[in-house]
PyMOL Python script that loads the backbone (N, CA, C, O; Angstrom):
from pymol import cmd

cmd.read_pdbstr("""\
ATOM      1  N   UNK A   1      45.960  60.244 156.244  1.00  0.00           N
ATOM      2  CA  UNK A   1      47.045  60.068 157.204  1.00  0.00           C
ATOM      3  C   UNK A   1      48.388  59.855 156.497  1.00  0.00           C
ATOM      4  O   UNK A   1      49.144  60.812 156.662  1.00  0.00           O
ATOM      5  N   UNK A   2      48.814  59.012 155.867  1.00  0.00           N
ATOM      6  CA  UNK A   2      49.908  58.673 154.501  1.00  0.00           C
ATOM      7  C   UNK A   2      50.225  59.944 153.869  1.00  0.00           C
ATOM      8  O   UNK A   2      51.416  60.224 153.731  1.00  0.00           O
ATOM      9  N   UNK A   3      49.080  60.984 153.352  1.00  0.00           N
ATOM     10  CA  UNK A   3      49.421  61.944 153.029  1.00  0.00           C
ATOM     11  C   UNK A   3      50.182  63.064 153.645  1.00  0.00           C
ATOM     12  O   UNK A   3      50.875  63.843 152.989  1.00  0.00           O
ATOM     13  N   UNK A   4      49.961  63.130 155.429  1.00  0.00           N
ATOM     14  CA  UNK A   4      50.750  63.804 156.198  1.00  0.00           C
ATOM     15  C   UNK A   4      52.220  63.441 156.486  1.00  0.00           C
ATOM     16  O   UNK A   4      53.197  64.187 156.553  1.00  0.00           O
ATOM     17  N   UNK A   5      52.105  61.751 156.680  1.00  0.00           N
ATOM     18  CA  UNK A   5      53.363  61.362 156.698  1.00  0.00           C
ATOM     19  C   UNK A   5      54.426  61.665 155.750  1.00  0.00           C
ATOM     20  O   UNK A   5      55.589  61.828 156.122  1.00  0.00           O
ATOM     21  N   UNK A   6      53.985  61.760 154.294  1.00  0.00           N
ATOM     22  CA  UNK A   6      54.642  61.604 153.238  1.00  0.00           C
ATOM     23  C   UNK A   6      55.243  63.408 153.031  1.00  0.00           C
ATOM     24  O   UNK A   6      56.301  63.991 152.792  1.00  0.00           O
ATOM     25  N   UNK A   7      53.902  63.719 153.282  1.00  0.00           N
ATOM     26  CA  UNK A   7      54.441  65.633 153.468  1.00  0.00           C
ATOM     27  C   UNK A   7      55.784  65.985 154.157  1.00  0.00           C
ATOM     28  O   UNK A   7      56.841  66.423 153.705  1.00  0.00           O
ATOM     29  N   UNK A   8      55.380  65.642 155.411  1.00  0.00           N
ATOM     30  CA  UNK A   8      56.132  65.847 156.942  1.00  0.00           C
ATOM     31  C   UNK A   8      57.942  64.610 156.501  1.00  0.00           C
ATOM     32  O   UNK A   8      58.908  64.702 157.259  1.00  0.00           O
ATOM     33  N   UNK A   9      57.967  64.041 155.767  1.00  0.00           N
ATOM     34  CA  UNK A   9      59.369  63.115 155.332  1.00  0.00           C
ATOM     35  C   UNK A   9      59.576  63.999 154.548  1.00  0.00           C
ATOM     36  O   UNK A   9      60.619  64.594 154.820  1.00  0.00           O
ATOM     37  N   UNK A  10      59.058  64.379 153.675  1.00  0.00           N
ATOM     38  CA  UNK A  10      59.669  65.482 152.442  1.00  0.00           C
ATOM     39  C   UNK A  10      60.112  66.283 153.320  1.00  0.00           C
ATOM     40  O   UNK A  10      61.251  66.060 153.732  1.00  0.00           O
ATOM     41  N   UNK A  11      59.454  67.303 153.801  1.00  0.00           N
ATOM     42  CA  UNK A  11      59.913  68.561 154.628  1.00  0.00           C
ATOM     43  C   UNK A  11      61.103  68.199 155.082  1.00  0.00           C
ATOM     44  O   UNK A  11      62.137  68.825 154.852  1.00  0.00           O
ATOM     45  N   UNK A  12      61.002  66.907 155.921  1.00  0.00           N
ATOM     46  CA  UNK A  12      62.142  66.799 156.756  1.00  0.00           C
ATOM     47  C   UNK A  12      63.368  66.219 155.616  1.00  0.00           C
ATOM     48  O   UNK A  12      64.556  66.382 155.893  1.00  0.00           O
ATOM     49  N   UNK A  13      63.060  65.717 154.671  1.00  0.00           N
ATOM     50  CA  UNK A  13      64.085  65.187 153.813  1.00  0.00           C
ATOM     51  C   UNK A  13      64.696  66.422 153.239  1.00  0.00           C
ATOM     52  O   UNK A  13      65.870  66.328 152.881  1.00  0.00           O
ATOM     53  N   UNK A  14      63.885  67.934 153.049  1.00  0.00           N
ATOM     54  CA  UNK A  14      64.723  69.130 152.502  1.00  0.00           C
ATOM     55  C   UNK A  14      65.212  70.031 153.402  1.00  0.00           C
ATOM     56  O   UNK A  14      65.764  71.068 153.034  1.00  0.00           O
ATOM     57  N   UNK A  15      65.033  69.678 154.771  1.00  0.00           N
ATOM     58  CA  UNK A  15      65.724  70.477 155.859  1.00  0.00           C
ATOM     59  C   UNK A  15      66.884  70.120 155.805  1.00  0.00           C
ATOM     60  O   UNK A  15      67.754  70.989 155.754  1.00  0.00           O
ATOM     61  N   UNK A  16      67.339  68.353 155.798  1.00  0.00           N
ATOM     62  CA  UNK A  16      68.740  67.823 155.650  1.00  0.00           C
ATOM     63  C   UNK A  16      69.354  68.099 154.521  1.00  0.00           C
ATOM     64  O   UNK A  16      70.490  68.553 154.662  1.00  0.00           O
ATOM     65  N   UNK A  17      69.095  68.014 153.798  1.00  0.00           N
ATOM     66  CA  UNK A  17      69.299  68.682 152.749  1.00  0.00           C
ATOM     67  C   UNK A  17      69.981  70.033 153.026  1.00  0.00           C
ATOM     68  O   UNK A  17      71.163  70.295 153.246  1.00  0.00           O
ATOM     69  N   UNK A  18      69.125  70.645 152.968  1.00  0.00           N
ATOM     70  CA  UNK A  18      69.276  71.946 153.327  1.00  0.00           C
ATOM     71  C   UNK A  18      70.579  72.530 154.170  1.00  0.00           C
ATOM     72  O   UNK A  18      71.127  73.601 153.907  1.00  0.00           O
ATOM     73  N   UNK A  19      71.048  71.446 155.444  1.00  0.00           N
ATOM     74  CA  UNK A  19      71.852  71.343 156.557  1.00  0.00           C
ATOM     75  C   UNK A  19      73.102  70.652 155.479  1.00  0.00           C
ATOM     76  O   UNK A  19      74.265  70.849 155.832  1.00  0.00           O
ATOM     77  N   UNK A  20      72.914  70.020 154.455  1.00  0.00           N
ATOM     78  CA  UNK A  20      73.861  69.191 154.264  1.00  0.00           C
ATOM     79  C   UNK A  20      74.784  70.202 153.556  1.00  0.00           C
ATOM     80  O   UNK A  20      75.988  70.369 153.745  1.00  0.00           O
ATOM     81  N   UNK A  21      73.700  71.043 152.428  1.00  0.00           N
ATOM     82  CA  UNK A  21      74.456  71.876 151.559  1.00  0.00           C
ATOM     83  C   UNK A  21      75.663  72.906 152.447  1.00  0.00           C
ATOM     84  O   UNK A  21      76.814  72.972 152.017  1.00  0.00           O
ATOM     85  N   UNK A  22      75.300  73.563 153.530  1.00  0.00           N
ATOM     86  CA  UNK A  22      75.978  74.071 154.523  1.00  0.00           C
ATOM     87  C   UNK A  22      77.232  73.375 154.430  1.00  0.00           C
ATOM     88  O   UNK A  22      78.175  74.117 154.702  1.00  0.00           O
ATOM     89  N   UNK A  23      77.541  72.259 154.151  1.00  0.00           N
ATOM     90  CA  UNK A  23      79.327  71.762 154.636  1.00  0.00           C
ATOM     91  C   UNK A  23      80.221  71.620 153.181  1.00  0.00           C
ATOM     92  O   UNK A  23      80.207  71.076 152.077  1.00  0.00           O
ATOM     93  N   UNK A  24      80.813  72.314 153.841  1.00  0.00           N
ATOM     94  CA  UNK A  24      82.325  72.079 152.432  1.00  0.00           C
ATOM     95  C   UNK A  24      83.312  71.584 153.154  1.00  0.00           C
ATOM     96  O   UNK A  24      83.691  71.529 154.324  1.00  0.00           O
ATOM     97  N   UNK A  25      83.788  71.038 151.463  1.00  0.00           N
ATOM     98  CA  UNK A  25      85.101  70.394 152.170  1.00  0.00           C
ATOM     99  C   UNK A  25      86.082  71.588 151.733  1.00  0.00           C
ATOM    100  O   UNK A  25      85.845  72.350 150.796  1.00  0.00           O
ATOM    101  N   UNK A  26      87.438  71.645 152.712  1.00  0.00           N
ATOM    102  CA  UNK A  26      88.262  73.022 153.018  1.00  0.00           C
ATOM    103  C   UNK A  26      89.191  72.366 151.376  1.00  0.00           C
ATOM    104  O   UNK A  26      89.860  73.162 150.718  1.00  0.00           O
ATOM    105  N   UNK A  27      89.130  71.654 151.173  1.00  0.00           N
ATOM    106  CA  UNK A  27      90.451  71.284 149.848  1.00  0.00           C
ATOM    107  C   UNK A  27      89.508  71.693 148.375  1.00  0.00           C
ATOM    108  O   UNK A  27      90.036  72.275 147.428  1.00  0.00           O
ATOM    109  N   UNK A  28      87.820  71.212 148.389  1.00  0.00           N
ATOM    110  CA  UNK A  28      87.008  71.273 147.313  1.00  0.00           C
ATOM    111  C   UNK A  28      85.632  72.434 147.808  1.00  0.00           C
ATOM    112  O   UNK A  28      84.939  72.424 148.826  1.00  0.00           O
ATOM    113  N   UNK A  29      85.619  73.473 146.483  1.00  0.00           N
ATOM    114  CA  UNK A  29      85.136  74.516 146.505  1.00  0.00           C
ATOM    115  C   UNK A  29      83.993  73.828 146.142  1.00  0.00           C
ATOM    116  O   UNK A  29      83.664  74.174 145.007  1.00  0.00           O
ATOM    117  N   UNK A  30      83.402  73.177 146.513  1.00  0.00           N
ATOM    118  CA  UNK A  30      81.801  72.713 146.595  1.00  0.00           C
ATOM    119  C   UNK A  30      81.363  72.342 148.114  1.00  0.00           C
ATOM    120  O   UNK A  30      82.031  72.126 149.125  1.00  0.00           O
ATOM    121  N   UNK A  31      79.947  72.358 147.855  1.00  0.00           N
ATOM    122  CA  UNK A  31      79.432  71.744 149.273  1.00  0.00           C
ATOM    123  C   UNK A  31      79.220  70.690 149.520  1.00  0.00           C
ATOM    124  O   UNK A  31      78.415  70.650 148.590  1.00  0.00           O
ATOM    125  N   UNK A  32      79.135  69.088 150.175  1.00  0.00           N
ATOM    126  CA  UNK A  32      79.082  67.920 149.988  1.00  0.00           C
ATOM    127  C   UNK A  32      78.012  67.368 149.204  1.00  0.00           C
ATOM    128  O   UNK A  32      78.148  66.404 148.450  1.00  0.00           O
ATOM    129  N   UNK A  33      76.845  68.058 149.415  1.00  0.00           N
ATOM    130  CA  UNK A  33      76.066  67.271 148.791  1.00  0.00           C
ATOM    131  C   UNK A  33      76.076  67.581 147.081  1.00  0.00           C
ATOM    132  O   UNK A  33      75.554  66.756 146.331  1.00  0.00           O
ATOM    133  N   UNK A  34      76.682  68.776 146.563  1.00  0.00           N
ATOM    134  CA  UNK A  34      76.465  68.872 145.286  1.00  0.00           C
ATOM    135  C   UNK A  34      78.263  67.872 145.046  1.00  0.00           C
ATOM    136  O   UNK A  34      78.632  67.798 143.874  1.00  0.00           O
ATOM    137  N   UNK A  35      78.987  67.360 145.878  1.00  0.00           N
ATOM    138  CA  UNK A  35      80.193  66.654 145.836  1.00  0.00           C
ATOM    139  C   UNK A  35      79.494  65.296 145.580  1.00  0.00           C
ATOM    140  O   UNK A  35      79.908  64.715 144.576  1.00  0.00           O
ATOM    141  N   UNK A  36      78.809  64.857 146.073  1.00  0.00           N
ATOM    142  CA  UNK A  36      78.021  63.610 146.170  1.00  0.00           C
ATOM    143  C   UNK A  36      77.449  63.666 145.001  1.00  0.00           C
ATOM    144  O   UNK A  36      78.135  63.004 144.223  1.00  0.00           O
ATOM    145  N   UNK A  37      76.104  64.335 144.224  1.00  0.00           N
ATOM    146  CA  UNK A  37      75.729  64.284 142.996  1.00  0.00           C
ATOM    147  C   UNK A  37      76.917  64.334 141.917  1.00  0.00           C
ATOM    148  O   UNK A  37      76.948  63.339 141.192  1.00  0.00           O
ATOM    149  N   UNK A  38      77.707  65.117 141.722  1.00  0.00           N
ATOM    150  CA  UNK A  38      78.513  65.064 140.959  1.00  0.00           C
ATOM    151  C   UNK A  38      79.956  63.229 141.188  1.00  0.00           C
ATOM    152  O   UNK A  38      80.890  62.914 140.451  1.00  0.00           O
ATOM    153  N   UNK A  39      79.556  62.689 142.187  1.00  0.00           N
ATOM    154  CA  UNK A  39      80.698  61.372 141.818  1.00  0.00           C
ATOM    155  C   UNK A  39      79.829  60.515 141.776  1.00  0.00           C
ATOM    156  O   UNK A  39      80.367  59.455 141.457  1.00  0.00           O
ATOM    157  N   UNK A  40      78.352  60.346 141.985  1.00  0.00           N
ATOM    158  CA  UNK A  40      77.600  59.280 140.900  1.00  0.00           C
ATOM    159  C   UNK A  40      77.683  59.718 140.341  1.00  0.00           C
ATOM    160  O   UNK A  40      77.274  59.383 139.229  1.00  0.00           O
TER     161      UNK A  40
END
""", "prot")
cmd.dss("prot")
cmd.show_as("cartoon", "prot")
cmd.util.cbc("prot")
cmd.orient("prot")
């Protein structure tokens, strides 16, 4: 059961992901989330 849960959070953790990469900011030629890895 843990094992489905843990599957089914991943999946859903790389869909957002996925949705997140989709947004740029109009001033910076990146997408937020590779904006986010790069200022930690």
């Amino acid at each position: 059961m843990s094992a489905i849960i843990i599957t089914k959070n991943t999946e859903l953790m790389q869909r957002v992901i996925d949705e997140i990469k989709t947004c740029f900011d109009p001033e910076i030629p990146v997408d937020i989330w590779e904006l986010d890895s790069f200022m930690n």
